[in-house]
mmCIF file of the N, C-alpha and C atoms, coordinates in Angstrom:
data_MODEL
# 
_entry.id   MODEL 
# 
loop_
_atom_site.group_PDB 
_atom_site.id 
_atom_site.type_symbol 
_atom_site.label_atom_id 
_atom_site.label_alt_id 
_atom_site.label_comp_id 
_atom_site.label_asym_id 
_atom_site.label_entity_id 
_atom_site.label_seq_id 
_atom_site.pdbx_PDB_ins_code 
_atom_site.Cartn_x 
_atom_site.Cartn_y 
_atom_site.Cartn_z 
_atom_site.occupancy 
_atom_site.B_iso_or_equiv 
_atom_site.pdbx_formal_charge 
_atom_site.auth_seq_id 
_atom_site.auth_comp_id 
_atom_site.auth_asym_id 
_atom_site.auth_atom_id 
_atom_site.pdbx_PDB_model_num 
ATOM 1   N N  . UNK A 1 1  ? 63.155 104.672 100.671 1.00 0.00 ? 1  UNK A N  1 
ATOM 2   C CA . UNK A 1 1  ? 64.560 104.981 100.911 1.00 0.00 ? 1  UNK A CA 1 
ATOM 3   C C  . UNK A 1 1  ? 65.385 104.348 99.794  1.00 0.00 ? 1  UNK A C  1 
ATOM 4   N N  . UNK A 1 2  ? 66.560 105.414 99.210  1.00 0.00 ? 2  UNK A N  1 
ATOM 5   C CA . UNK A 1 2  ? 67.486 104.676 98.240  1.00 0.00 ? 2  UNK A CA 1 
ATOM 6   C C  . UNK A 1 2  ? 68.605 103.962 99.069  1.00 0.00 ? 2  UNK A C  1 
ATOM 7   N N  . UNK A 1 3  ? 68.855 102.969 98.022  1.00 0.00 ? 3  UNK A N  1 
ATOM 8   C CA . UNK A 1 3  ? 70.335 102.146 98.187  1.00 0.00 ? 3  UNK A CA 1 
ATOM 9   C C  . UNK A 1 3  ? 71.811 102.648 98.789  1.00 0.00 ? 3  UNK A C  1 
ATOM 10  N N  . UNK A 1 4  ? 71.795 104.095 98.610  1.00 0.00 ? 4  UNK A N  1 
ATOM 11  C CA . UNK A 1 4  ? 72.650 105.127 99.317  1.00 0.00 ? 4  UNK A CA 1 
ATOM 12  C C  . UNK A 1 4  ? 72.184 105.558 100.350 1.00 0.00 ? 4  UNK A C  1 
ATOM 13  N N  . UNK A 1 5  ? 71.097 105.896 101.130 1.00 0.00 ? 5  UNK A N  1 
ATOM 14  C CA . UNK A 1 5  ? 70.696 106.334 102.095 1.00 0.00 ? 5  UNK A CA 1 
ATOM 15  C C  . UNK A 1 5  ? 71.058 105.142 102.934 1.00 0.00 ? 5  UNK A C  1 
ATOM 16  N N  . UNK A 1 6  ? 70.089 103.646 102.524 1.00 0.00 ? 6  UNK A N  1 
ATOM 17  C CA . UNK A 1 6  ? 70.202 102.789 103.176 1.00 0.00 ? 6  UNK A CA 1 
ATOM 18  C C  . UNK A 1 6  ? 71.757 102.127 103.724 1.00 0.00 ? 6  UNK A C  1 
ATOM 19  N N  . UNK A 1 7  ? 72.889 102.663 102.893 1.00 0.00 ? 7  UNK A N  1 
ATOM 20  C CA . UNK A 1 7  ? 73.991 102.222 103.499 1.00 0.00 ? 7  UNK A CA 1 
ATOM 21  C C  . UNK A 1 7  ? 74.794 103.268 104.411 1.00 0.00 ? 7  UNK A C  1 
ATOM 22  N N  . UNK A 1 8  ? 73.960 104.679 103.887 1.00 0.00 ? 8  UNK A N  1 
ATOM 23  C CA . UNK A 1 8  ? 74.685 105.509 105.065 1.00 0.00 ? 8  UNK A CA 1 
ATOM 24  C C  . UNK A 1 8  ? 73.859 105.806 106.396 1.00 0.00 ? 8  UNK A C  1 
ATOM 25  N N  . UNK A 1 9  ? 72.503 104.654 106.082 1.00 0.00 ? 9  UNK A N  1 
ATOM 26  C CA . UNK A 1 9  ? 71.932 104.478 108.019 1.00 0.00 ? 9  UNK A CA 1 
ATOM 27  C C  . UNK A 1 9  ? 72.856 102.967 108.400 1.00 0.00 ? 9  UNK A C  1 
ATOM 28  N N  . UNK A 1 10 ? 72.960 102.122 107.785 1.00 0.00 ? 10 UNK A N  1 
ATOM 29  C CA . UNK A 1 10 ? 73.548 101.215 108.294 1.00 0.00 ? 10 UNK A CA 1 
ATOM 30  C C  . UNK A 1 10 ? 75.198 101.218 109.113 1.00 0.00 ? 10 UNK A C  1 
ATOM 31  N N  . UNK A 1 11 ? 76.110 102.381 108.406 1.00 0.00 ? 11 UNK A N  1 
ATOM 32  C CA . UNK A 1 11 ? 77.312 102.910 108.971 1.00 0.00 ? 11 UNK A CA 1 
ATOM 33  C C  . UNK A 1 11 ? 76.691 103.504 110.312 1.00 0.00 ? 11 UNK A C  1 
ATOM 34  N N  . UNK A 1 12 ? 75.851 104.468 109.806 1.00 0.00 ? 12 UNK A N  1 
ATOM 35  C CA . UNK A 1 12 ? 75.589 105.307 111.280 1.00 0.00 ? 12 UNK A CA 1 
ATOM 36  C C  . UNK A 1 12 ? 75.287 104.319 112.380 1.00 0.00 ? 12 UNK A C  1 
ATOM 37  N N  . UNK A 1 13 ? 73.810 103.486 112.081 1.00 0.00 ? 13 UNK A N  1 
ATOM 38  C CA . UNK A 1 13 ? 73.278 102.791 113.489 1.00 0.00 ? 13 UNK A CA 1 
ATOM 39  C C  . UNK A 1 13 ? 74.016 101.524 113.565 1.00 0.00 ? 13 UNK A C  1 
ATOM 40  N N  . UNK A 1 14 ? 74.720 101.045 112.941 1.00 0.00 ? 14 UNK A N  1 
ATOM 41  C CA . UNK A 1 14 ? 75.419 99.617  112.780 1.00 0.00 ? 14 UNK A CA 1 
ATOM 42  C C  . UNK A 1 14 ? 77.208 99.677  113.148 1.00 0.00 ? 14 UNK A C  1 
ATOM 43  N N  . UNK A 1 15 ? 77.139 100.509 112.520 1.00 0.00 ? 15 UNK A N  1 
ATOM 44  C CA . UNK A 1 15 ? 78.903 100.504 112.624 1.00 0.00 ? 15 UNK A CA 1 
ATOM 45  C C  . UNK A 1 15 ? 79.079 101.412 113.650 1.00 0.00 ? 15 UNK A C  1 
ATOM 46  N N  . UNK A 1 16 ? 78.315 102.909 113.503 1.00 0.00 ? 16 UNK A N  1 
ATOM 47  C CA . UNK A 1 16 ? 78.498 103.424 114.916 1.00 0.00 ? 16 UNK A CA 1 
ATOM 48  C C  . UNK A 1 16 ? 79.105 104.841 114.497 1.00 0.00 ? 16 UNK A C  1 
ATOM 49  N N  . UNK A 1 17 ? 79.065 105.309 113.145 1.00 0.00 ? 17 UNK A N  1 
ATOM 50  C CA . UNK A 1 17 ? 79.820 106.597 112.367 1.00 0.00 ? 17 UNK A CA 1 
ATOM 51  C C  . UNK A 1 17 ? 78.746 107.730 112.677 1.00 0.00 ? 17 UNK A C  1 
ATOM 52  N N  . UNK A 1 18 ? 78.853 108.553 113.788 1.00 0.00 ? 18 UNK A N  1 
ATOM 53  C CA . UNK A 1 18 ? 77.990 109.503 113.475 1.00 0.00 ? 18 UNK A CA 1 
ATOM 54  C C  . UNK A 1 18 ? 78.555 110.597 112.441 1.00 0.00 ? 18 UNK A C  1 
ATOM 55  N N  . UNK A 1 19 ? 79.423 110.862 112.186 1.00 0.00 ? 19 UNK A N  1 
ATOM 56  C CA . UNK A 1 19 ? 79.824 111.942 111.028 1.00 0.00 ? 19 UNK A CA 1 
ATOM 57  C C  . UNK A 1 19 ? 78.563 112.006 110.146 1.00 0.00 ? 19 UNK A C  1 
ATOM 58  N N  . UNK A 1 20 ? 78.662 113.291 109.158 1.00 0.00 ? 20 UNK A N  1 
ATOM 59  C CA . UNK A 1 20 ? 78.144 113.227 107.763 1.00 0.00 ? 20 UNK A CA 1 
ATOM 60  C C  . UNK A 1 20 ? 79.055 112.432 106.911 1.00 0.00 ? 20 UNK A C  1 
ATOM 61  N N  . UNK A 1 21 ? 78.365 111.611 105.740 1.00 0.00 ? 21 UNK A N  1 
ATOM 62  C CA . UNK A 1 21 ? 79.064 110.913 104.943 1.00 0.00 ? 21 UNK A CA 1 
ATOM 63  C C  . UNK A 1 21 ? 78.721 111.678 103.597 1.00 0.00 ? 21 UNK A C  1 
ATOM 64  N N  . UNK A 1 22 ? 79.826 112.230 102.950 1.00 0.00 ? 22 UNK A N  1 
ATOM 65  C CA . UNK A 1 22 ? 79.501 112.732 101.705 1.00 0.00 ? 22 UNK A CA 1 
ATOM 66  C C  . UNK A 1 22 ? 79.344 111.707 100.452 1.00 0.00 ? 22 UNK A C  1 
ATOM 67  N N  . UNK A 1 23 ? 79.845 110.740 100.428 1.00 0.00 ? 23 UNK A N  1 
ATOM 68  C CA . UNK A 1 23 ? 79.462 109.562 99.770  1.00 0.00 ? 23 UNK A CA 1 
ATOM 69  C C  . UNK A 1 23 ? 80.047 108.150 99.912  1.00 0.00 ? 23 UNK A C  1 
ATOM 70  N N  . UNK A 1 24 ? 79.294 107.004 99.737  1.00 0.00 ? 24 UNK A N  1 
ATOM 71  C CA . UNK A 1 24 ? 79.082 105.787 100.168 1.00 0.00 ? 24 UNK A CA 1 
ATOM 72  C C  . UNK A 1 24 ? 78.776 105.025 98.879  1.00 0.00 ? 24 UNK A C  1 
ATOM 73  N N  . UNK A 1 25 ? 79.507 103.794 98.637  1.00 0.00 ? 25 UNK A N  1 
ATOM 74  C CA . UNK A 1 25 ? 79.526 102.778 97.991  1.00 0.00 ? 25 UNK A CA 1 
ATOM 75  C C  . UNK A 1 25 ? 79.730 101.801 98.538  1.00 0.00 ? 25 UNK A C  1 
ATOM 76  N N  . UNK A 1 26 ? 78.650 100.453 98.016  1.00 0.00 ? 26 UNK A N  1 
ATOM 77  C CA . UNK A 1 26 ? 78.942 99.187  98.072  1.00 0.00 ? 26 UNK A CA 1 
ATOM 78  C C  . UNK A 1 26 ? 80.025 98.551  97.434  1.00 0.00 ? 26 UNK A C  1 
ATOM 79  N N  . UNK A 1 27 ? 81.359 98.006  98.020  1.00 0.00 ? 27 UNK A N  1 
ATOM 80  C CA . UNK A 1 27 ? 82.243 97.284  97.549  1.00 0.00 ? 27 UNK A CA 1 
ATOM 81  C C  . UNK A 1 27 ? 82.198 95.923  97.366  1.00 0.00 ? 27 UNK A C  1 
ATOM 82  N N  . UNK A 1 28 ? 82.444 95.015  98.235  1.00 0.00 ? 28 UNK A N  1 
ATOM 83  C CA . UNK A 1 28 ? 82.159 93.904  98.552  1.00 0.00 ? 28 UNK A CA 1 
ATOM 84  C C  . UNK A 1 28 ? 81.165 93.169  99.148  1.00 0.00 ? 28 UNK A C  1 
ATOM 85  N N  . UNK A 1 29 ? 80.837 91.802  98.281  1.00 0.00 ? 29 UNK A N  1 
ATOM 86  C CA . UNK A 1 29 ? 80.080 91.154  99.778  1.00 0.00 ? 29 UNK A CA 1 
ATOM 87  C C  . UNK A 1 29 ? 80.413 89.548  99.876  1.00 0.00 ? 29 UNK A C  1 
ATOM 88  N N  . UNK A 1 30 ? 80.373 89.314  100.666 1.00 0.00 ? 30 UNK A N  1 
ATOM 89  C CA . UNK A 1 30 ? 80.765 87.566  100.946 1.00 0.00 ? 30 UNK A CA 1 
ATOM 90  C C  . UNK A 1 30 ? 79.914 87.406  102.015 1.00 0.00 ? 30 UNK A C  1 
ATOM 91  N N  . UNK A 1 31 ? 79.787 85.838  102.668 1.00 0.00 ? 31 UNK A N  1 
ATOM 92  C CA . UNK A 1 31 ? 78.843 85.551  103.374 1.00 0.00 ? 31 UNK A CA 1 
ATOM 93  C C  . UNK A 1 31 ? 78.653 85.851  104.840 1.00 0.00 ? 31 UNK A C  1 
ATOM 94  N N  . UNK A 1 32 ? 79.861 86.747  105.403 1.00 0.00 ? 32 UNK A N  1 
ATOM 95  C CA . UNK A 1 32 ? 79.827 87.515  106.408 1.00 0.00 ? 32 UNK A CA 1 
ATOM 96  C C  . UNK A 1 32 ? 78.923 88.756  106.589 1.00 0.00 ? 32 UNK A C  1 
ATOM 97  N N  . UNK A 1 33 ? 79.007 89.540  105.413 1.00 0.00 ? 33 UNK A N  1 
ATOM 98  C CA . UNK A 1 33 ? 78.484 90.924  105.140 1.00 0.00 ? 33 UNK A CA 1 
ATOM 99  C C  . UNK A 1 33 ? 79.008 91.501  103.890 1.00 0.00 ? 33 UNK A C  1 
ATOM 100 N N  . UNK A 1 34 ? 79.248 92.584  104.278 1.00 0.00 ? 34 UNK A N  1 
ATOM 101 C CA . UNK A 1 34 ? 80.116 93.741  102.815 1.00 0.00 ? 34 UNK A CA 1 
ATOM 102 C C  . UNK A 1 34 ? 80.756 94.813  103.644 1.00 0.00 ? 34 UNK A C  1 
ATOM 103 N N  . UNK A 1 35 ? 81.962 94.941  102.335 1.00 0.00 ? 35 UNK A N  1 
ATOM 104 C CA . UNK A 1 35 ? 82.199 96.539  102.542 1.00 0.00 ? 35 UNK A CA 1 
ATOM 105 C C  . UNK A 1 35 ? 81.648 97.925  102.062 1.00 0.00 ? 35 UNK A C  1 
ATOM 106 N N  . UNK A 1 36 ? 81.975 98.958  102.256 1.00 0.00 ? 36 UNK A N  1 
ATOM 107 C CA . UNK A 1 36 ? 81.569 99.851  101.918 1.00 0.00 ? 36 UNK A CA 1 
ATOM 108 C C  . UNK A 1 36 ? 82.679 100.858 101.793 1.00 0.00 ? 36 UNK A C  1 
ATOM 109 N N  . UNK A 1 37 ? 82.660 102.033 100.909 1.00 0.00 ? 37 UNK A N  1 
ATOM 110 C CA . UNK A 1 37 ? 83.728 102.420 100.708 1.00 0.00 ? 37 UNK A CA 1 
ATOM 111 C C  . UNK A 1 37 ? 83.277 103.918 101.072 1.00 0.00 ? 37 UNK A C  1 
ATOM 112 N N  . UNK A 1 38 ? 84.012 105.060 102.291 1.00 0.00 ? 38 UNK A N  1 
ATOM 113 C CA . UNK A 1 38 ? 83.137 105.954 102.598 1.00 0.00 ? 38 UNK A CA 1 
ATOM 114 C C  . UNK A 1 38 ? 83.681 107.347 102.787 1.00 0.00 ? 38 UNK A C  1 
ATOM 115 N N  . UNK A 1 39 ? 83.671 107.906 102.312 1.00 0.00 ? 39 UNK A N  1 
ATOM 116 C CA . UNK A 1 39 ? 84.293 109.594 102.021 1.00 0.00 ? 39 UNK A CA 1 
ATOM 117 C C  . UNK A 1 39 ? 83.335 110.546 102.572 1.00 0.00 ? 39 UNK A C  1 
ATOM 118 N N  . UNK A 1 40 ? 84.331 111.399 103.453 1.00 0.00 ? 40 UNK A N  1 
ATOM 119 C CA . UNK A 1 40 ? 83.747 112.235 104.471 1.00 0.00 ? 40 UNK A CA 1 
ATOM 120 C C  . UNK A 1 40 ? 84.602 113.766 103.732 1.00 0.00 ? 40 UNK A C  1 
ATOM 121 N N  . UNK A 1 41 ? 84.675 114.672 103.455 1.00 0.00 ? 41 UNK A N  1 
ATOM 122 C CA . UNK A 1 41 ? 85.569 115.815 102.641 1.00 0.00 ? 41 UNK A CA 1 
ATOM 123 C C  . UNK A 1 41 ? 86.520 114.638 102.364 1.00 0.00 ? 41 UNK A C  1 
ATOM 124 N N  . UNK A 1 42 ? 87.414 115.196 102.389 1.00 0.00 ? 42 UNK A N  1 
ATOM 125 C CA . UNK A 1 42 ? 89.093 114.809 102.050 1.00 0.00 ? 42 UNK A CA 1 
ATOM 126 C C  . UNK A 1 42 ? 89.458 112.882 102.699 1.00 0.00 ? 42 UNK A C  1 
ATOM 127 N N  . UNK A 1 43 ? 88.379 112.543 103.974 1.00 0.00 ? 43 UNK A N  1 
ATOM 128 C CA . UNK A 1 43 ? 88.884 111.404 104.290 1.00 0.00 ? 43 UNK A CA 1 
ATOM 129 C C  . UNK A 1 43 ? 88.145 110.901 103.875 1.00 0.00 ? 43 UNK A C  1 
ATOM 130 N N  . UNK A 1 44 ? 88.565 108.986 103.669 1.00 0.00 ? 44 UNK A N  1 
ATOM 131 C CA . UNK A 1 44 ? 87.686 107.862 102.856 1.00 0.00 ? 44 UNK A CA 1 
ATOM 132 C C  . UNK A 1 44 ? 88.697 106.417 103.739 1.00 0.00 ? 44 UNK A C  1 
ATOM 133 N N  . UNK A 1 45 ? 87.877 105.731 103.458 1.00 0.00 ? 45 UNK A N  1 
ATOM 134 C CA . UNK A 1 45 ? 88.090 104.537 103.983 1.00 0.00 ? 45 UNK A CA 1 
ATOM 135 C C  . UNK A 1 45 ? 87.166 103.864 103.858 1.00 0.00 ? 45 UNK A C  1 
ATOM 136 N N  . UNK A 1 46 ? 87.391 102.173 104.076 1.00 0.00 ? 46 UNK A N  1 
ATOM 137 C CA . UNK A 1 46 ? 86.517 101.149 103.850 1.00 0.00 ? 46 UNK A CA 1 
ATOM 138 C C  . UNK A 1 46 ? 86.008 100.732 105.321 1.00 0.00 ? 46 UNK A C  1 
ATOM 139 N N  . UNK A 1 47 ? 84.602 100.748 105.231 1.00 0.00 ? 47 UNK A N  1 
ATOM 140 C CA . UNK A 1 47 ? 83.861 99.879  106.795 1.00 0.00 ? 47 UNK A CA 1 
ATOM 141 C C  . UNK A 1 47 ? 83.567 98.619  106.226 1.00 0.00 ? 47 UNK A C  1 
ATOM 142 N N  . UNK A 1 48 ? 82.814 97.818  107.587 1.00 0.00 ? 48 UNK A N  1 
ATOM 143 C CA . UNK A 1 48 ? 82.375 96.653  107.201 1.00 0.00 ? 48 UNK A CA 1 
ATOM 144 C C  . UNK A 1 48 ? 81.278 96.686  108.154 1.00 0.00 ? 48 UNK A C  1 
ATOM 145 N N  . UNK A 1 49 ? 80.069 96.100  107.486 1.00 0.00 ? 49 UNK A N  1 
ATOM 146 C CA . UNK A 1 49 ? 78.849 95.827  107.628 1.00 0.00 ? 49 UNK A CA 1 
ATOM 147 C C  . UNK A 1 49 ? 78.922 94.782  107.516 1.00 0.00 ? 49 UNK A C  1 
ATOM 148 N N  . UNK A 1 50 ? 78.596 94.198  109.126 1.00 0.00 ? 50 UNK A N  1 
ATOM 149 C CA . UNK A 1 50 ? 78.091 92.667  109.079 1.00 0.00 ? 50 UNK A CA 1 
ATOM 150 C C  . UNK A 1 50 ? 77.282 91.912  109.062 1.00 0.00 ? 50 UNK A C  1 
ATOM 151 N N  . UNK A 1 51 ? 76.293 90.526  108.613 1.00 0.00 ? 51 UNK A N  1 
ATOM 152 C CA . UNK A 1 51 ? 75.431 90.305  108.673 1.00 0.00 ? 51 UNK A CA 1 
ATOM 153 C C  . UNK A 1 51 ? 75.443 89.719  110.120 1.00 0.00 ? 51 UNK A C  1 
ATOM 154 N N  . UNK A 1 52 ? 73.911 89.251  110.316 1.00 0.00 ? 52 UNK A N  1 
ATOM 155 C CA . UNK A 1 52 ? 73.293 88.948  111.947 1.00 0.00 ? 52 UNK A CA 1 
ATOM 156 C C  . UNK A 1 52 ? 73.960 87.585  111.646 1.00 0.00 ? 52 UNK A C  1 
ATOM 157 N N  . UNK A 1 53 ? 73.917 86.736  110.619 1.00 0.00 ? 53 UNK A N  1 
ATOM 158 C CA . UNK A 1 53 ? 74.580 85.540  110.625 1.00 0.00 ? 53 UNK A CA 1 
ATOM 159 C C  . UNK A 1 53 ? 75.025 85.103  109.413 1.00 0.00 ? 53 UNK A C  1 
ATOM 160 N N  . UNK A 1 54 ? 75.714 84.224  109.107 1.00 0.00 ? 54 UNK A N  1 
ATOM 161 C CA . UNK A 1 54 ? 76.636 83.934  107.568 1.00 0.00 ? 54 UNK A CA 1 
ATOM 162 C C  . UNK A 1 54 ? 75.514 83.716  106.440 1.00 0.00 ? 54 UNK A C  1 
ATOM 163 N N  . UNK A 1 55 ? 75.290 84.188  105.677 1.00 0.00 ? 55 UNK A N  1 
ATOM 164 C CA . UNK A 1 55 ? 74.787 83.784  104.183 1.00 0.00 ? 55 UNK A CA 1 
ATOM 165 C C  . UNK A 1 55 ? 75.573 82.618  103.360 1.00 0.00 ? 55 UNK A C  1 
ATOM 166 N N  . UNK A 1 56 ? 74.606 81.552  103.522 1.00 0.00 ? 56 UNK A N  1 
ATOM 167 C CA . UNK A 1 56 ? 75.020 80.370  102.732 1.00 0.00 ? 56 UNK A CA 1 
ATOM 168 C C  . UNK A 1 56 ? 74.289 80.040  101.317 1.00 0.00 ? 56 UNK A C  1 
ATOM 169 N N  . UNK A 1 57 ? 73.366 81.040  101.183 1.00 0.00 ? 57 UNK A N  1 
ATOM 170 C CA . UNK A 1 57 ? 72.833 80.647  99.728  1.00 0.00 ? 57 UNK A CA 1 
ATOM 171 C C  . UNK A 1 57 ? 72.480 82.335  99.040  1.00 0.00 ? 57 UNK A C  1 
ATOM 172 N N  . UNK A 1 58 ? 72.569 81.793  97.778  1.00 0.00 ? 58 UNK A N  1 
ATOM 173 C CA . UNK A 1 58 ? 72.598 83.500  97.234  1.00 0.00 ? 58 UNK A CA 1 
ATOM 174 C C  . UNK A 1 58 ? 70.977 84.057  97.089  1.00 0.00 ? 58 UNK A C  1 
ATOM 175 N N  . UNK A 1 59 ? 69.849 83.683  97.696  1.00 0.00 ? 59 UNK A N  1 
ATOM 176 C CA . UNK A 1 59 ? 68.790 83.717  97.608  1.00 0.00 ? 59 UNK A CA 1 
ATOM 177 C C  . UNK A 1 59 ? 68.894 84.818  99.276  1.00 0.00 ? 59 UNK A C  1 
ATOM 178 N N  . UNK A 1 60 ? 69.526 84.243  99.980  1.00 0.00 ? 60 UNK A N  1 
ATOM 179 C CA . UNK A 1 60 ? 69.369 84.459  101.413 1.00 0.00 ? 60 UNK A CA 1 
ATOM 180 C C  . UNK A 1 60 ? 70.388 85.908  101.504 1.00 0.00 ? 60 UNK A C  1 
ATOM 181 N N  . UNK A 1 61 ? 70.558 86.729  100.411 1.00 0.00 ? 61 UNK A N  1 
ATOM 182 C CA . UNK A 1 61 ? 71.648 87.995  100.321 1.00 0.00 ? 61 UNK A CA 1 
ATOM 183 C C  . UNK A 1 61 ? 70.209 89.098  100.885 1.00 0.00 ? 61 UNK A C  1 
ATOM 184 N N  . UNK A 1 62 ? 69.520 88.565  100.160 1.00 0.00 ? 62 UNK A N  1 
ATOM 185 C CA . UNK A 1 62 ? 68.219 89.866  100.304 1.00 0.00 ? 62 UNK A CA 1 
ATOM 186 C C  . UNK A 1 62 ? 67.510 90.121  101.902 1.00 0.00 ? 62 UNK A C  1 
ATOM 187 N N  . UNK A 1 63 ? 67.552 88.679  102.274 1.00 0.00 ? 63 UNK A N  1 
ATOM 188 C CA . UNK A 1 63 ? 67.202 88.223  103.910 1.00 0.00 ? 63 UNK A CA 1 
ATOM 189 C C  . UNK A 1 63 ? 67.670 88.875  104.399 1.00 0.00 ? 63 UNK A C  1 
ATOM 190 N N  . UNK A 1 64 ? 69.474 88.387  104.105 1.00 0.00 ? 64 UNK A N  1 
ATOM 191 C CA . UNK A 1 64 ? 69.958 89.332  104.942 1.00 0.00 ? 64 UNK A CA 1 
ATOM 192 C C  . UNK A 1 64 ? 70.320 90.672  105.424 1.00 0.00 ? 64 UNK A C  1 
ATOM 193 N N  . UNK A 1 65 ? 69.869 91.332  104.160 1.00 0.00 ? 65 UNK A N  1 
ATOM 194 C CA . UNK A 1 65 ? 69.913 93.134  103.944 1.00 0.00 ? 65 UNK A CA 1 
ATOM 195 C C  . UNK A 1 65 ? 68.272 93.267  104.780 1.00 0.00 ? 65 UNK A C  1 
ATOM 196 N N  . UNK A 1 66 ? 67.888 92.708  104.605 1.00 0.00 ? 66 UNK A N  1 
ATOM 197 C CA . UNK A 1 66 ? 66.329 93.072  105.258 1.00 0.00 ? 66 UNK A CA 1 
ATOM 198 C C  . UNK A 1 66 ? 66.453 92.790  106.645 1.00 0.00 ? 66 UNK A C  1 
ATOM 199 N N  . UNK A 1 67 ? 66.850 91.818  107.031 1.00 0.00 ? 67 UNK A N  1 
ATOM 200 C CA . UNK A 1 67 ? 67.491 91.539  108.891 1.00 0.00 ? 67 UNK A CA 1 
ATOM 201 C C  . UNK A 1 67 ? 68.472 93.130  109.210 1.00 0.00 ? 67 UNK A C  1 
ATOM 202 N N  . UNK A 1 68 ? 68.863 93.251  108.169 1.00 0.00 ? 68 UNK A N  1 
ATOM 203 C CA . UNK A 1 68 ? 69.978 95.056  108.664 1.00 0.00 ? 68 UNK A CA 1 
ATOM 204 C C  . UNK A 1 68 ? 69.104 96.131  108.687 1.00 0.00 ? 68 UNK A C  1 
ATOM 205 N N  . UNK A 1 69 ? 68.050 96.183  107.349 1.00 0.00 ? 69 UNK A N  1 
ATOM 206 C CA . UNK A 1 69 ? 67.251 97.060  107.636 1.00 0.00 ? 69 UNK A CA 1 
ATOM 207 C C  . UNK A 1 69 ? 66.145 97.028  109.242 1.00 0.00 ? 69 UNK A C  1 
ATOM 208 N N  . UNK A 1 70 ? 65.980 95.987  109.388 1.00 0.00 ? 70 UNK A N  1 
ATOM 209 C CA . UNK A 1 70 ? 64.856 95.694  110.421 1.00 0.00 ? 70 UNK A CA 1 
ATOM 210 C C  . UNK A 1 70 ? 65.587 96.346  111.702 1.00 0.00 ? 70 UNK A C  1 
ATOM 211 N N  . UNK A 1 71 ? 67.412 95.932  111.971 1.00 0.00 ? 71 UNK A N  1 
ATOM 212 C CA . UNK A 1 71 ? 68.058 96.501  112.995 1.00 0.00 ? 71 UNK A CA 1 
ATOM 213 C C  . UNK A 1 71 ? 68.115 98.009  112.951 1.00 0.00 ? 71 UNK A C  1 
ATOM 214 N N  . UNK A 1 72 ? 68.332 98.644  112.485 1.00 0.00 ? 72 UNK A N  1 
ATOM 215 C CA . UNK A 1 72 ? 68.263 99.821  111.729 1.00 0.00 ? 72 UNK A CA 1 
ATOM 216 C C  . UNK A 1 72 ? 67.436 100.423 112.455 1.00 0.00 ? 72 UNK A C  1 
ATOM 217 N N  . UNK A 1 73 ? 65.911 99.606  112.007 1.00 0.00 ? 73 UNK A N  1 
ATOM 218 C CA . UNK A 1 73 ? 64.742 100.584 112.454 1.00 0.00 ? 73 UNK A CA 1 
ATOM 219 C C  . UNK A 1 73 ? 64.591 100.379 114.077 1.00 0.00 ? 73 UNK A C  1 
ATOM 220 N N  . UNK A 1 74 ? 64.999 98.847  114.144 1.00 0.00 ? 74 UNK A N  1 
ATOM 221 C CA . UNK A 1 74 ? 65.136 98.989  116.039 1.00 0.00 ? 74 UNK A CA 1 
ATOM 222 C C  . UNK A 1 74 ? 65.864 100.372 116.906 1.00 0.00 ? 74 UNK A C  1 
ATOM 223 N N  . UNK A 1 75 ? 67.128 100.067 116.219 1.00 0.00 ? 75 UNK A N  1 
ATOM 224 C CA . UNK A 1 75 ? 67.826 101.288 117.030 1.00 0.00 ? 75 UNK A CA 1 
ATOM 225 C C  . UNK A 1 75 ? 67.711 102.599 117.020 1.00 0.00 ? 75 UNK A C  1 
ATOM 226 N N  . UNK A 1 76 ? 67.068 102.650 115.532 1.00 0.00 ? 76 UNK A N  1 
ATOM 227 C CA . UNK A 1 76 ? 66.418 104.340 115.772 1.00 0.00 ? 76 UNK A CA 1 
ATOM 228 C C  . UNK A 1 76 ? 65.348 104.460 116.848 1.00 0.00 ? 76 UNK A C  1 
ATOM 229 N N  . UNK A 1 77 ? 64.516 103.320 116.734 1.00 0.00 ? 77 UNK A N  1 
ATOM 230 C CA . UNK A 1 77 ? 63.026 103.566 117.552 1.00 0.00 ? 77 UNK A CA 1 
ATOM 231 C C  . UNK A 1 77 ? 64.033 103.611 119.032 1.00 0.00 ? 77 UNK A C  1 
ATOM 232 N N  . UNK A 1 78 ? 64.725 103.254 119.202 1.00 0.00 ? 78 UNK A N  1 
ATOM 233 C CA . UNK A 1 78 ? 65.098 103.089 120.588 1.00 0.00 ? 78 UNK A CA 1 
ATOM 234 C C  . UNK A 1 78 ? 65.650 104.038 121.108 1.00 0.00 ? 78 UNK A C  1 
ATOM 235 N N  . UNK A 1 79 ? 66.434 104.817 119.928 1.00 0.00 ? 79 UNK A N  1 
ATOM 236 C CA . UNK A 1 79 ? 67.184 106.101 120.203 1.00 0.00 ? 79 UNK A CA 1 
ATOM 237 C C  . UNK A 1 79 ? 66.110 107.048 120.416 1.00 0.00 ? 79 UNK A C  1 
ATOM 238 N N  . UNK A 1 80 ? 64.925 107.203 119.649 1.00 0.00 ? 80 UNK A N  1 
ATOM 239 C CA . UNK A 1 80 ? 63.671 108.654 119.432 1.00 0.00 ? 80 UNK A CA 1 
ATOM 240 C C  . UNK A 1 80 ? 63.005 108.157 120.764 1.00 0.00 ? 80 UNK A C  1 
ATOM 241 N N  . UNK A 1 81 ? 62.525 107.140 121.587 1.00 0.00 ? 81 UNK A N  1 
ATOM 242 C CA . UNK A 1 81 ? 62.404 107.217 122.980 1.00 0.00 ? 81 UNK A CA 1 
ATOM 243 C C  . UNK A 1 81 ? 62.611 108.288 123.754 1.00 0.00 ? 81 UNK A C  1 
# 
């Protein structure tokens, strides 16, 4: 999976956007999470993706994208039930 896919499953199963997203960018990140910047036709706006808990070291950024991916795959498996 690319870096774009992976942020437009994280809107969907995380934030809760079922729409189609015509495109998605990473904006920000600080030790909460990031934004994302997200255009649907004509509308766009910024979400926020949060982490499971604060990132205090810059080693622990990757942890924490991998703790989102891991949720990710929970809630799909839970949804295809």
């Amino acid at each position: 999976m690319d870096h774009v896919d992976a942020l437009k499953e994280y809107v969907q199963y995380i934030v809760g956007v079922e729409d189609p997203i015509d495109k998605i960018e990473m904006k920000r990140l600080d030790k909460l999470g990031f934004d994302v910047r997200v255009a649907r036709g004509s509308d766009s706006g910024v979400l926020r993706i949060p982490f499971e808990q604060p990132v205090l070291e810059r080693k622990a950024v990757k942890e924490a994208i991998v703790a989102l991916s891991k949720k990710v795959a929970t809630i799909k498996a839970e949804k295809e039930k």
